[in-house]
Structures are given as structure tokens and as C-alpha cells.
LUMMI-601936 format. One record per residue: x, y, z of N, C-alpha, C in turn; residue in three letters. Coordinates in steps of 0.05 Angstrom, whole numbers, plus 5000, padded with zeros to 4 digits. Atoms other than C-alpha are relative to their C-alpha. Example, Ala and Ser with C-alpha at 12.3 -4.5 7.8 and 13.67 -1.06 7.14 Angstrom:
BEGIN
501849765000524649105156501850245000Ala 498449764999527349795143498550225014Ser 
This chain:
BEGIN
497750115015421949595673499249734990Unk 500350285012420948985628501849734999Unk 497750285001425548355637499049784995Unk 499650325019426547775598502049815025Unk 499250184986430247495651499349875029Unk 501350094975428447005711501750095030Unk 498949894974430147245789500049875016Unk 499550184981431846605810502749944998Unk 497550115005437546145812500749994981Unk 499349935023441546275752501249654987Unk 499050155012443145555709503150184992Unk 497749925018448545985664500450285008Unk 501049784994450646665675498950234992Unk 502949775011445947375672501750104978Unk 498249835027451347635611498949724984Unk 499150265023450746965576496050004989Unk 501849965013443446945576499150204987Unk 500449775010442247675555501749944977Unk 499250025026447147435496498349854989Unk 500650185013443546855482496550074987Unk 503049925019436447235470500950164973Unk 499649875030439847695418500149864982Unk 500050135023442747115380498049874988Unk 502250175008435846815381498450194983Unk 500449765019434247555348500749974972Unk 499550155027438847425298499249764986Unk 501450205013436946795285499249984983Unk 502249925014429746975266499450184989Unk 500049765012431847535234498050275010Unk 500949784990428847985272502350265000Unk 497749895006435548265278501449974967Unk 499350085023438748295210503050094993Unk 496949885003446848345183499150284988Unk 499649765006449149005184498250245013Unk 500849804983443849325230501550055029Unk 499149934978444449645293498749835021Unk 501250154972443249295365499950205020Unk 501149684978440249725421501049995017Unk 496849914985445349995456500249905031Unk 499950144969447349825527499050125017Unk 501749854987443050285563497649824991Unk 502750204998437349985533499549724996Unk 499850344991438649245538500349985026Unk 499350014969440449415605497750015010Unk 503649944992432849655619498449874984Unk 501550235006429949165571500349715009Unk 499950224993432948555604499950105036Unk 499850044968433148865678502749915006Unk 497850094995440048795683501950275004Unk 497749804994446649225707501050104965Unk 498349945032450149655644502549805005Unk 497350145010456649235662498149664993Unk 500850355015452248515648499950014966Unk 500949965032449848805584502350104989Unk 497850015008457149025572501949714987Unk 498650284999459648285584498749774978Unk 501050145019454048075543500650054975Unk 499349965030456248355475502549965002Unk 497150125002463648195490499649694991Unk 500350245023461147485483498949954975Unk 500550075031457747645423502050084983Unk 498249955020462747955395501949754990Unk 498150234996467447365414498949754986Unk 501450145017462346975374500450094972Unk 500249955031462947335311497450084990Unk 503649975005455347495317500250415003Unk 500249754989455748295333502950174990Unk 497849805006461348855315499750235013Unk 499549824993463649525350500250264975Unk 499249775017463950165315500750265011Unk 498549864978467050735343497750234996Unk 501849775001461651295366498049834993Unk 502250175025455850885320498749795032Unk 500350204987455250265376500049694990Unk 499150205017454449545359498049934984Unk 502249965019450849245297501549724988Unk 500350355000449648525279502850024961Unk 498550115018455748215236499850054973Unk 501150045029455048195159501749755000Unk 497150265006458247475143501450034985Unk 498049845011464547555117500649764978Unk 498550185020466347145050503249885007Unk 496750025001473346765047501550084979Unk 498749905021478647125016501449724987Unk 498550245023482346564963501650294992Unk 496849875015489246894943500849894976Unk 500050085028491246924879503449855009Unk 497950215003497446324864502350224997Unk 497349795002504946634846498549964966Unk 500750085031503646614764502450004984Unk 497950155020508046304716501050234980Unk 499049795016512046854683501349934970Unk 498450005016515046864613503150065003Unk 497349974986522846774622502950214976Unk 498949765030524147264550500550265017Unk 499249724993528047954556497850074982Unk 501549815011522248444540500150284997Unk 500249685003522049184506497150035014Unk 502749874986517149544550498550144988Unk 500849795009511749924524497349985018Unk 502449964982506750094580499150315002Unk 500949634988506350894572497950004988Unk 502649954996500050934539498249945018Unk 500450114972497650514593500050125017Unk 499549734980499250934635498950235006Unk 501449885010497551514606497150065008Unk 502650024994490251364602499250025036Unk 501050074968489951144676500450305012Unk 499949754983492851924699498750164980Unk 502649795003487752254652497850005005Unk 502049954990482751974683500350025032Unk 498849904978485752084746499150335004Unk 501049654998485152874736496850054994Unk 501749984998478352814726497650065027Unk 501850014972474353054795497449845002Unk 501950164999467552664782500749735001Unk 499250304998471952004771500549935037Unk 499450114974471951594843502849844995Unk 498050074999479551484847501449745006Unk 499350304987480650684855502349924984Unk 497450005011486450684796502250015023Unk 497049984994492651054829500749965034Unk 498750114970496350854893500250275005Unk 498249744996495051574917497550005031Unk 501049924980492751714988497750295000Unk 502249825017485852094989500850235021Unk 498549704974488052885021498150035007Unk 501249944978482352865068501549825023Unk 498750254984486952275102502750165009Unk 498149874996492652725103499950235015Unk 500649804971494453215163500950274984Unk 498849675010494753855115500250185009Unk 499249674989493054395162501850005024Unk 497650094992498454095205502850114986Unk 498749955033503354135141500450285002Unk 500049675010500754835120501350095018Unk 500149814985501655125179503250015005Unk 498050025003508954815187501650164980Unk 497749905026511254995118500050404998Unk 499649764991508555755131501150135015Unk 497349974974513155755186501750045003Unk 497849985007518455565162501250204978Unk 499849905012517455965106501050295010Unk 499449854985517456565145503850065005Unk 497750054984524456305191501349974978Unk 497549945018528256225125500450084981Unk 499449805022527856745086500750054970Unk 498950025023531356835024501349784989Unk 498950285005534856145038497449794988Unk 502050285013527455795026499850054973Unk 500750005034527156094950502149924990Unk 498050115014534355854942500249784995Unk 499550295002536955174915501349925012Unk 498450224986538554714957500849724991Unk 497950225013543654294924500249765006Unk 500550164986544553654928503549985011Unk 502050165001545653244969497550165014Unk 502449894973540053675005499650105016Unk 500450034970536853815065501250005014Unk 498050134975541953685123497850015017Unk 501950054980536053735169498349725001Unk 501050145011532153285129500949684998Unk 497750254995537452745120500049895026Unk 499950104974538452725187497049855013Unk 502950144990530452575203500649744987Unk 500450215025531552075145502149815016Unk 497850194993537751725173499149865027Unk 501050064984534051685239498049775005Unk 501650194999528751265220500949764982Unk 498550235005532350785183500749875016Unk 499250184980534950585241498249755004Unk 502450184983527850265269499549814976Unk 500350095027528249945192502049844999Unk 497850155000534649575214502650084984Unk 499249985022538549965167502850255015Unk 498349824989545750405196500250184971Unk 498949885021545551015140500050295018Unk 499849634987548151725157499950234981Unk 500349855017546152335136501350104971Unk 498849955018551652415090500049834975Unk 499450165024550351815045497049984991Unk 501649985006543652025033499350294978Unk 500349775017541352524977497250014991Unk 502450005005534652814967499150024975Unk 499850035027530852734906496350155004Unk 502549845009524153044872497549774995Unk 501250254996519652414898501449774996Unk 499350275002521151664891500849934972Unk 500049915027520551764820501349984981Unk 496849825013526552174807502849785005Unk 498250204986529751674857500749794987Unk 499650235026529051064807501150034983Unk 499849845024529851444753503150004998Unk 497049914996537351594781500749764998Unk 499350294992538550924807500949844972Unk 500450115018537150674739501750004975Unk 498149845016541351164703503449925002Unk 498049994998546750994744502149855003Unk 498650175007547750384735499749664975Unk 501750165022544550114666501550264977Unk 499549805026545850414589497749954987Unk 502050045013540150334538501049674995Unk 499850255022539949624513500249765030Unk 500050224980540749334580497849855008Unk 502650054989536148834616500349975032Unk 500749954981533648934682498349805015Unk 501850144996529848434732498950035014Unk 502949924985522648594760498949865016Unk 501350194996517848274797498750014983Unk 502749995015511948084766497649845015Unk 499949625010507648474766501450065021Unk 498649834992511148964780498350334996Unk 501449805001509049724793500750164971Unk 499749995040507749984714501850325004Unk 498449695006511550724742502749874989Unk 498050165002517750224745500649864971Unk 499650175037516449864668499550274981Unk 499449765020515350614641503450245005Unk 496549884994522850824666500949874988Unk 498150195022525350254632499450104968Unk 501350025026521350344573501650404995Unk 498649744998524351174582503350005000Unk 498049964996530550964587500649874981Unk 499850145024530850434531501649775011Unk 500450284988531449794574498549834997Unk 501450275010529649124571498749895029Unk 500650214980526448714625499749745003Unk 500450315004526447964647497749965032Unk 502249944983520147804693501149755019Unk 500550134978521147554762497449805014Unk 502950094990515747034786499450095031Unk 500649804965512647504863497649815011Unk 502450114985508747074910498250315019Unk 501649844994503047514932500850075038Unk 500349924967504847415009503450075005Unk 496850044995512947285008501350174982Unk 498949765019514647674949501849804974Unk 497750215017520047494899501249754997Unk 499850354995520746714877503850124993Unk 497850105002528846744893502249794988Unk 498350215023530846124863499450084982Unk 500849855038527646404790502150164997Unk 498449855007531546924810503549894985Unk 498550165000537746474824501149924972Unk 499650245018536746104763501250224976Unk 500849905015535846684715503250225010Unk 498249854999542547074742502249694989Unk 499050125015546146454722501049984965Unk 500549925037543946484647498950234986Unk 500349805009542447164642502550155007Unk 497949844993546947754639498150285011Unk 502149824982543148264687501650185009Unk 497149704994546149054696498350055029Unk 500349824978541249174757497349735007Unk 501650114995535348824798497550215021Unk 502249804984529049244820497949945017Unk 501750224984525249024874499450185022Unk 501249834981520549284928499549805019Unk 500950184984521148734979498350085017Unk 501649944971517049125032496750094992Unk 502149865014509649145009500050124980Unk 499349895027510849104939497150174984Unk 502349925018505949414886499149924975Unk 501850034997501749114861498949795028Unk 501750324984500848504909499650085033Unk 499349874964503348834983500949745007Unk 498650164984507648224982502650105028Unk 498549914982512348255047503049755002Unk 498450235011519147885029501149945031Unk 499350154966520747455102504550284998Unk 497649884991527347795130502749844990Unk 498850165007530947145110500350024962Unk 498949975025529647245043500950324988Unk 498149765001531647995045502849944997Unk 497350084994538647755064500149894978Unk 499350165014538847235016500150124975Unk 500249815028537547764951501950085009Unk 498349845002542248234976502849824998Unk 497150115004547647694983500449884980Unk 499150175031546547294910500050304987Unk 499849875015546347954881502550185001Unk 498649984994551848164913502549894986Unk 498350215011556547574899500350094968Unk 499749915035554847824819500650244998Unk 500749615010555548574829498550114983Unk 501749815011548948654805499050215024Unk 500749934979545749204835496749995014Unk 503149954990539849204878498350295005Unk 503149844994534849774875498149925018Unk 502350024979530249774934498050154997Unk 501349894991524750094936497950055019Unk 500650104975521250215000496850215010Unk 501749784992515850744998497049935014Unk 502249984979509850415029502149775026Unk 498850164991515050095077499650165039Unk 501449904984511850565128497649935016Unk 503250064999504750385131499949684996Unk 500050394980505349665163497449995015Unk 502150064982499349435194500149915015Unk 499450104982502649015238501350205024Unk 498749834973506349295307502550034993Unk 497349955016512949295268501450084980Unk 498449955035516349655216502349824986Unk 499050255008518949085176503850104993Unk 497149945003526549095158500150064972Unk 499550005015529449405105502449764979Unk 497650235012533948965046502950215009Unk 498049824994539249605054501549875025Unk 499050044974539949335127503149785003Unk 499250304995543048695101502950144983Unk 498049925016548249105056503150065011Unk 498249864991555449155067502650034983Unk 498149845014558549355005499650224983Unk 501249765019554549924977498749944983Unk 500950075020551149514932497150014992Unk 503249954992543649654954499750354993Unk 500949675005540750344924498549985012Unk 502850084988534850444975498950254993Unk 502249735012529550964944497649985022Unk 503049934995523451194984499850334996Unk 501649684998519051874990498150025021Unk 502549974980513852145034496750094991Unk 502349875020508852214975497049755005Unk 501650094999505051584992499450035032Unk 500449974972505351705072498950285007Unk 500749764984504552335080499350334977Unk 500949765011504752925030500949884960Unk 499150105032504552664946500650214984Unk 500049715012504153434930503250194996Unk 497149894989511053564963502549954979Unk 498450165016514453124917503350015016Unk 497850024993519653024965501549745008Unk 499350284992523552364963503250025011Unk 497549954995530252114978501649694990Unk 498550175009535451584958502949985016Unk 497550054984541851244998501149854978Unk 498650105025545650974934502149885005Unk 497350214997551950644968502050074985Unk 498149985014557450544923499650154975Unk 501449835023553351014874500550225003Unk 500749785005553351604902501250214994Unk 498249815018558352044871497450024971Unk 501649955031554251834802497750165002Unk 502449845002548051994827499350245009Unk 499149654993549852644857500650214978Unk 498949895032552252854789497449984979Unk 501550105025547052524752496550225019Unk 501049834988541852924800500250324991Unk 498649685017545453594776497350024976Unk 502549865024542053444712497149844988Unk 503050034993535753264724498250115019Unk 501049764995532653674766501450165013Unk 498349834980538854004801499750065022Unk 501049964974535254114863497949935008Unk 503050084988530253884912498750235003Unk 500949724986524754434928501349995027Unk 499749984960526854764995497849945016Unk 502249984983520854945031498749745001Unk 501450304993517454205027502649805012Unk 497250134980524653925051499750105030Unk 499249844966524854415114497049825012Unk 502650184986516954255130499949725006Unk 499450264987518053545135501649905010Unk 497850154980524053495166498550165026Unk 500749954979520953925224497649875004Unk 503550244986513553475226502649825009Unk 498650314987519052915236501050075025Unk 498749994974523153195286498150125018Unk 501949944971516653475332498149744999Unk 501450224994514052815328497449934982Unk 504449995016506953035278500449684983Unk 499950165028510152455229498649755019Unk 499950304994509651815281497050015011Unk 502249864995502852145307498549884982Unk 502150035022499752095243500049774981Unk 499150224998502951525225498349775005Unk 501750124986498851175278497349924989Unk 502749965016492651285246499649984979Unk 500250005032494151315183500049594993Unk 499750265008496350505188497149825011Unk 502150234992489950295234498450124977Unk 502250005027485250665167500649804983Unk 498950145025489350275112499849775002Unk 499950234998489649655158496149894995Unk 502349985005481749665161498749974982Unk 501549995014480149935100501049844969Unk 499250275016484549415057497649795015Unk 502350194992479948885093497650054995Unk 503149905008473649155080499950084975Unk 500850025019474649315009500449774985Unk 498050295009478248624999496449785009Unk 502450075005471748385031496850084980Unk 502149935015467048774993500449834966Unk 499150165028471148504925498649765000Unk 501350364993469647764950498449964996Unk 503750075004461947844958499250094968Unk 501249865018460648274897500549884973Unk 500150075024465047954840499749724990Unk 500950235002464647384802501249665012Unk 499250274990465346654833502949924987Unk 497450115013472046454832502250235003Unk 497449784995475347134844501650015023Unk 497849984971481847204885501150285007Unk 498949754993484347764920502749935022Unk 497749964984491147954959499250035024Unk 500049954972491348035031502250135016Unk 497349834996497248545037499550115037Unk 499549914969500548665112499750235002Unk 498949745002502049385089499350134985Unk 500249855021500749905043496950064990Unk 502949915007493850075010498750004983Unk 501450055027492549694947500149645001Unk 499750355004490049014929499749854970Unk 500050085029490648594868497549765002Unk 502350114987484848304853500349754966Unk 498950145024485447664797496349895000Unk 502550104997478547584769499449694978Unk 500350335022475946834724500950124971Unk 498749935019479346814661498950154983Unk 501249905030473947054615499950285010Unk 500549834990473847664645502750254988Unk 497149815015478648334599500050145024Unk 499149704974481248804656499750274984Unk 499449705010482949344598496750034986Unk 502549975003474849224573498250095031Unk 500949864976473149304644499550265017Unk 499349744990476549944656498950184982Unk 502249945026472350184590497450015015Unk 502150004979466450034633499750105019Unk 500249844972467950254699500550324997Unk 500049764997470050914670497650194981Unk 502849935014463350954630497950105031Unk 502450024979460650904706502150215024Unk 498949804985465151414737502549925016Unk 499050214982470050944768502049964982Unk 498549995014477250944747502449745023Unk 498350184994481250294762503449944990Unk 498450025011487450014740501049714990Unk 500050235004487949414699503149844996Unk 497250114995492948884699502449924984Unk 499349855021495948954634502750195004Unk 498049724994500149574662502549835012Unk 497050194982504749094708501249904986Unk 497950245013507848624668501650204970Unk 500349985027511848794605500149874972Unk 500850135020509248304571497349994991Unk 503049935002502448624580498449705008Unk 500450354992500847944612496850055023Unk 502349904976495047954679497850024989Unk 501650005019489647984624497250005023Unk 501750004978484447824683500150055025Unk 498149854985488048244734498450315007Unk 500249764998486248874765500950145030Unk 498550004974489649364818497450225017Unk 501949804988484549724866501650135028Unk 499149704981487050424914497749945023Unk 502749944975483750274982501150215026Unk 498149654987486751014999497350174999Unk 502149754996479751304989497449875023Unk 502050094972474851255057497149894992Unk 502650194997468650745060496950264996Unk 502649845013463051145027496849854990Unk 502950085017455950925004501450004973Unk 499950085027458951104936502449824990Unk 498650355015464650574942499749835008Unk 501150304993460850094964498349924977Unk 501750095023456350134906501749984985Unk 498550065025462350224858501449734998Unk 498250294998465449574878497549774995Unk 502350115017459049264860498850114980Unk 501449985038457849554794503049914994Unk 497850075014464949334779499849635007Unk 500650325007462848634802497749924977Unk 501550075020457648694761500250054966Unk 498649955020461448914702501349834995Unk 497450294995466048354710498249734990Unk 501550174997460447864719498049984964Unk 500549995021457348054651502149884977Unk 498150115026462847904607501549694998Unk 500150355009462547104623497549914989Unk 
């Protein structure tokens, strides 16, 4: 057996020195970032030492920042990690704007359907992440157990099984809603879509964040609304006094807002300022639209509070789905409308008249046997992870001076690159190289974000998106 260490009186202890020869590895690069370190069996018989010393010894490297764990793999020397710089709140234009973001759009879901494109555009969870044969096997099940009732329409409001899962977890969201004041809808989508209908006419204006998610400025732009742009801090969310200021001297039919891990930024609006929207918007009887759909996929140990929670005159529409958590195929969402929902029950009739059955029944039974909070689990430590690691990869790769988000929740980051830099020339580029982004352009409707882009870190750590996030730095980096 070979040992590096002395079998006398110990100065420091036998873990500390067995750390302190690796770092002198690293050092001299003998060791190098991002390789592997020889596992604890054989440090244990290269230094002559117990497996629990050589255990204690990489705990302090780790605790150094010198070493990393990988699950199965073992450990493997650090890569240094860049500092993220967050992008500022940005100075909005305070004009009512006609929207026109659907070509925009457009483009981004045709290259979407393309299978050779690497999917970093749409906020869509990649279905190897998703528990399908879980799912399948549920919905064949059920299919089976309800017969002639699963090819029928189920009216709204819906589900009653479904509702009830739905009203359930609101609770842990801070939010008292019962099945009955909930009505299911054909995704999140549809949910807006209603919301929007039901309490706006054409000509109205509406107020966003900004950015704001571009599905949200092509409903307006579908419905023949106006918008006035909210200034969204990247970490807190919605600048409130703007708001404040702007309900004063504006005349506003509704206010649309995703306090919980918004989209684009995964701002998270403090609980204090939840309350504080629902009550100035209140006081005006505008209404608030919530939307809440990555309000799930928290990275923290807490599912944050809903604004709904703070409501107590019906004045809060709260929309989510289960299309970004769990099944996008299902298209099964839902909506609690408050003092709405007579309209939107009606206004539901004609628009799609019914939710599918069979993807209602299947997810209300994953919820009620528990598969949802299960998968859940896992689903938030990938997203929490693999936001960090593509947020780091961004940092090293693009050009000096680039900022990125650092979202609590959800699974996209906005990434604001140096001014000289076109997002919509970029996305021209990246989809010359197989690589379909989403530039920043789409958010605003003032087509504003010009050096802006939103990247999907819904698809798993690959060799080929590690290279694509450096040909997009280097695409970036060319055009100063």
C-alpha cells in the first residue's frame, strides 16, 4: 500500500491532510476543472487511510468549493463558476400600444415543430422529464372505468373530481377556493383568453408586465386590445408604484400579471406586494388576472402564495394548467374567476364548450394517489439545477457584459445581452445552426428588448447544449 501520509504525531488532522495533497493536485494542474478525482476507495489505499477519513476529506473540499458530487459519477474537481450580473428593471414606454406580436410568434412555433431543432425557444417541458408511462397507464384506466361517460362532454364547469384535486391544493397556495367556483378550461390559454373576454371589449387597454409572456400580447392583439407596459423587476416582479401611478391617469378595464415566477424573468412578487396589487386594484374595480402556471415548480421548500389568497371580493381571476408541470399534451387547465364566473361559464359554452374528459379524469386521479407531489419532487430539484447551470453556462460563453436572471421557480431565463447585439438577427443564426431560441422582441408590445433573449432550461444537460449555448455566445459575440 502506498501512503503519502506520516505515522507519527499528527500537527492537523489525517482528513485535512489527505485534502490538502489534492488541492496541491489542483493547484499544479495535475488535476484539472471538470475532471474526475479518484474515488474514495482509492484515496483510501493511495494515502493509507480509513474510507471514512477519505470521506471527511472531500467534505472539506467540497466545503472549499474545490471538488463537486455527482450522483452515481463520484466527485470531480470544480469548474469556476462566473458571477451572474442581473439584468436592472428597464425603463418602459408609458404609451397605450396596438399589439402586433403574432408573426413573432408564429415563426418561433414553426420552428418549434421541427425535430432536428434543439428546443431552447418555448417554455415547454422536454417529455423525457415527464412521468408518461405513469399518465398512460392512468388514463387507460380510467378509460376503461368510464365508459361511454369518457367520450361524452363534460360541461362546464367540469370535472367535479378534478376541481376538487384543484381546490385542494390551493389551499397549500394560501388561497380558500371550492370546487364549485372553479371551471375547467382547454389549458391556461383558453383560461386567459376567457378572463380577457370577460372583462375587456375591443379598444380597451390592458396592463402587463414588461416583458411580459408574448402568448399574453397575442390575446390582446386577438382580441383587439391595447396595452400599457408595466416596469417587472427581474427578482420582485411588478414596479407597483408605476403601477399606482399609471391607474391614476389611465383608464385600465383589467390588469394581467403573473406574480409567481413570471415569464420571461421568473420574477417572484414578495407576499407583501401580492396583497398590495390585489388591494389598489381592488379599490378601482379593475380586475386582476393571475396567472399562476409555473407557480408549482418552486425551487425553494415552499410553494409561494398565491395573489387569489389576498382576494375578498371576487376580483382576482386566477388561471393555471398542468401543461407546464406535468402533461402540455393534455391541454388541461383551469380558472377560479370570482365575481366572473357566471360570464365565463357562458363565455366557455362558446369557445370550446367542453373540457376533454379523459385527460380531466387522469389527472385528477395522479393527484388524488399522490403520482402528482411525487413527481413534483423531482421535477423542481432538475429545473432548480438545471436553471443554474445553463444560467452559468450563458455567463462563461457570451459576450462580456452579459446579464442573466436568476429565477426561484420555473424553467426559463432571460438573458440581456451588450447593446450591439439584434436578438431577432441572432435567432436567424442560431436557427441556421439548429438551435431555436426566443428573442426579446416577442415580450414587449412595443417590440422593445432589442438585446434580449428568452432561453427553455426544460431540455436535460447534453454535450449538445452545452455546445449550443456556446455557438450562441459566439453568435452574439460576432455581431460587436
Amino acid at each position: 500500500m502506498v501512503s503519502g501520509i506520516s505515522s507519527g504525531a499528527q500537527a492537523v488532522p489525517l482528513y485535512q491532510e489527505v485534502a490538502d495533497k489534492i488541492v496541491r493536485l489542483i493547484e499544479e494542474g495535475v488535476l484539472r476543472p471538470g475532471e474526475r478525482v479518484s474515488s474514495l476507495r482509492k484515496v483510501s489505499e493511495q494515502y493509507g487511510v480509513s474510507v471514512t477519513t477519505a470521506i471527511q476529506a472531500f467534505i472539506l473540499l467540497e466545503d472549499r468549493g474545490l471538488v463537486e458530487a455527482r450522483p452515481k459519477s463520484g466527485f470531480f474537481v470544480r469548474v469556476p463558476r462566473p458571477v451572474l450580473r442581473e439584468p436592472a428593471m428597464a425603463k418602459t414606454p408609458r404609451a397605450i400600444t396596438a399589439v402586433t406580436v403574432g408573426a413573432l410568434q408564429s415563426r418561433l412555433f414553426e420552428a418549434a415543430m421541427m425535430p432536428h431543432i434543439l428546443p431552447l425557444g418555448g417554455a415547454v417541458p422536454s417529455p423525457e422529464l415527464l412521468p408518461t408511462v405513469k399518465l398512460n397507464r392512468i388514463l387507460a384506466s380510467v378509460a376503461r372505468r368510464a365508459g361511454k361517460s369518457g367520450i361524452s362532454y363534460d360541461m362546464p364547469p367540469g370535472s367535479e373530481a378534478l376541481r376538487r384535486e384543484i381546490a385542494k391544493r390551493t389551499m397549500n397556495a394560501g388561497a380558500t377556493i371550492l370546487p364549485q367556483e372553479i371551471i375547467t378550461t382547454s389549458g391556461a390559454t383558453e383560461a386567459l383568453m376567457l378572463c380577457l373576454r370577460a372583462v375587456t371589449v375591443p379598444g380597451n387597454v390592458v396592463a402587463v408586465e414588461s416583458p411580459t409572456y408574448f402568448g399574453v400580447l397575442h390575446a390582446l392583439e386577438e382580441l383587439g386590445l391595447k396595452a400599457i407596459e408595466v416596469p417587472t423587476h427581474p427578482r420582485d416582479g411588478m414596479d407597483l408604484d408605476a403601477l399606482e401611478r399609471m391607474l391614476k391617469t389611465r383608464n385600465l378595464a383589467a390588469c394581467l400579471a403573473v406574480p409567481t415566477f413570471s415569464n420571461p424573468l421568473g420574477a417572484l412578487m414578495p407576499d407583501e406586494g401580492k396583497e398590495r396589487l390585489v388591494r389598489m386594484l381592488e379599490e378601482r374595480q379593475v380586475p386582476l388576472i393571475e396567472d399562476d402556471v409555473f407557480g408549482e415548480l418552486h425551487h425553494g421548500p415552499h410553494r409561494p402564495r398565491l395573489a387569489k389568497g389576498y382576494d375578498q371580493t371576487g376580483n382576482v381571476l386566477l388561471c393555471s394548467s398542468f401543461s407546464k408541470s406535468l402533461a402540455p399534451g393534455y391541454r388541461v387547465g383551469w380558472v377560479a374567476p370570482g365575481r366572473f364566473y357566471e360570464r365565463i361559464k357562458t363565455l366557455k359554452l362558446t369557445s370550446t364548450l367542453a373540457t376533454a374528459t379523459l385527460p380531466e379524469l387522469a389527472i385528477a386521479e395522479f393527484l388524488a394517489n399522490g403520482g402528482y407531489d411525487h413527481y413534483l419532487r423531482s421535477a423542481r430539484s432538475f429545473y432548480a439545477a438545471n436553471v443554474q447551470r445553463v444560467g452559468q453556462a450563458v455567463a462563461a460563453a457570451f459576450p462580456e457584459g452579459t446579464k442573466v436572471t436568476q429565477p426561484q421557480g420555473g424553467f426559463v431565463i432571460w438573458v440581456e445581452m451588450p447593446a450591439g447585439v439584434d436578438a431577432l438577427r441572432l435567432q436567424d443564426d442560431a436557427l441556421a445552426h439548429e438551435i431555436n431560441i426566443a428573442p426579446g422582441p416577442m415580450f414587449s408590445p412595443t417590440q422593445g428588448y432589442k438585446n434580449c433573449i428568452r432561453l427553455s432550461c426544460g431540455v436535460p444537460w447534453t454535450p449538445r447544449l452545452q455546445q449550443a449555448i456556446q455557438t450562441l455566445g459566439k453568435l452574439a459575440q460576432r455581431q460587436l
